[in-house]
C-alpha positions in Angstrom: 82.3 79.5 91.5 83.8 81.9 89.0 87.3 83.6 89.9 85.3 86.9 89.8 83.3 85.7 92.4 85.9 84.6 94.5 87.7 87.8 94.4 84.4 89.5 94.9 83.6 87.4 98.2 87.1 87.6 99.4 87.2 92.0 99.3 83.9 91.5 101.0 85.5 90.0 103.5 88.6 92.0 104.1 86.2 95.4 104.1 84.0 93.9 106.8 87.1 93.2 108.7 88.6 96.3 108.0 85.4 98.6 108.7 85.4 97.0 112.2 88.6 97.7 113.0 89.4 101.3 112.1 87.6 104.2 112.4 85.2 105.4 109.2 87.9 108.1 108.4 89.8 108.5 105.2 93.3 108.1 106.1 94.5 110.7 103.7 92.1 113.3 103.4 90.4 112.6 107.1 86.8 113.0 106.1 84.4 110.9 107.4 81.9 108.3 106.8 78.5 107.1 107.8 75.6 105.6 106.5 75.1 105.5 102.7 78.0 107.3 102.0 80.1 104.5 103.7 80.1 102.9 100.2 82.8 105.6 99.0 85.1 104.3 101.7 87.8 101.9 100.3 90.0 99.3 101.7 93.3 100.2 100.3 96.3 97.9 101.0 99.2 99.4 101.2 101.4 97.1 99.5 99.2 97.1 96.5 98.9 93.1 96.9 95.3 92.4 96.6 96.2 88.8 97.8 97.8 90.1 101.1 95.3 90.4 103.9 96.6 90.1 107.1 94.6 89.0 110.0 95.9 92.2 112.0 94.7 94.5 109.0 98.5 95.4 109.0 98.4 96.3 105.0 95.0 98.2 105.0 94.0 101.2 105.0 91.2 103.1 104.7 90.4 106.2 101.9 87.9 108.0 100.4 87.3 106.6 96.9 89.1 110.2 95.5 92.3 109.5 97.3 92.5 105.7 96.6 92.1 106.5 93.2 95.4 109.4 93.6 97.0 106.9 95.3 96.9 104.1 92.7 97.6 107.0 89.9 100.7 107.7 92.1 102.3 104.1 92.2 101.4 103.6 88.5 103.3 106.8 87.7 106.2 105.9 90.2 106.1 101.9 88.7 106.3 103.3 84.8 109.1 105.6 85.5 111.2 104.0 87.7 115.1 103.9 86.7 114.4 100.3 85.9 111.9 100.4 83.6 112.4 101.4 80.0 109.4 103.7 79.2 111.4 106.0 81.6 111.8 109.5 80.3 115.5 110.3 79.4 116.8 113.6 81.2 120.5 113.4 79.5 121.5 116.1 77.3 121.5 115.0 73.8 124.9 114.4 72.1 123.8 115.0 68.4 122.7 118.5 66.6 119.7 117.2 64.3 120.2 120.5 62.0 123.7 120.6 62.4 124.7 120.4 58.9 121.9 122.2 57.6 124.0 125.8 57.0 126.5 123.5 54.9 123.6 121.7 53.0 122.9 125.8 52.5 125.6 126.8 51.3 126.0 128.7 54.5 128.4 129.0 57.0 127.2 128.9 60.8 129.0 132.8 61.6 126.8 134.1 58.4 124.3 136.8 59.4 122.4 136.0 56.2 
């Protein structure tokens, strides 16, 4: 069996789980699901660990496919800005004046109303 198709049967089997034991409600928006538009009900966990599936449903939840998808946009934001990380955006004046010696380079001085 092909790692896809593990992965595939084992989400099957923590939406059936989860689908039984929690209402068909999006747990961030609170619309709700029934019949063919089940399908746009996700399992989300809530640890973002795809591996960690509780017996007790502990780290699912359930959202619309519009709100998991904010949801995951949220914690990739929050993961690629984090103070840790160094793709974070630097909010510290800067030290330097990139045209600072431009007037001099002139022939101007920086009082001149030239």
């Amino acid at each position: 069996m092909s790692k896809h198709n593990t992965a595939s049967s084992r989400e099957q089997g923590y939406r059936e789980k989860a689908l039984k034991m929690y209402p068909w409600i999006c747990g961030r928006c609170s619309r709700e699901f029934s019949g063919k538009r089940l399908s746009e009900l996700t399992v989300h966990h809530r640890d973002h660990n795809h591996d960690n599936n509780p017996e007790d449903g502990s780290n699912w939840e359930l959202l619309c496919l519009y709100c998991h998808d904010n949801e995951h946009s949220r914690y990739t934001d929050q993961q690629y800005f984090s103070e840790s990380s160094t793709a974070s955006p630097r909010t510290d004046k800067a030290t330097h004046k990139a045209l600072g010696g431009l007037a001099a380079l002139l022939g101007k001085t920086e009082n001149s109303s030239d």
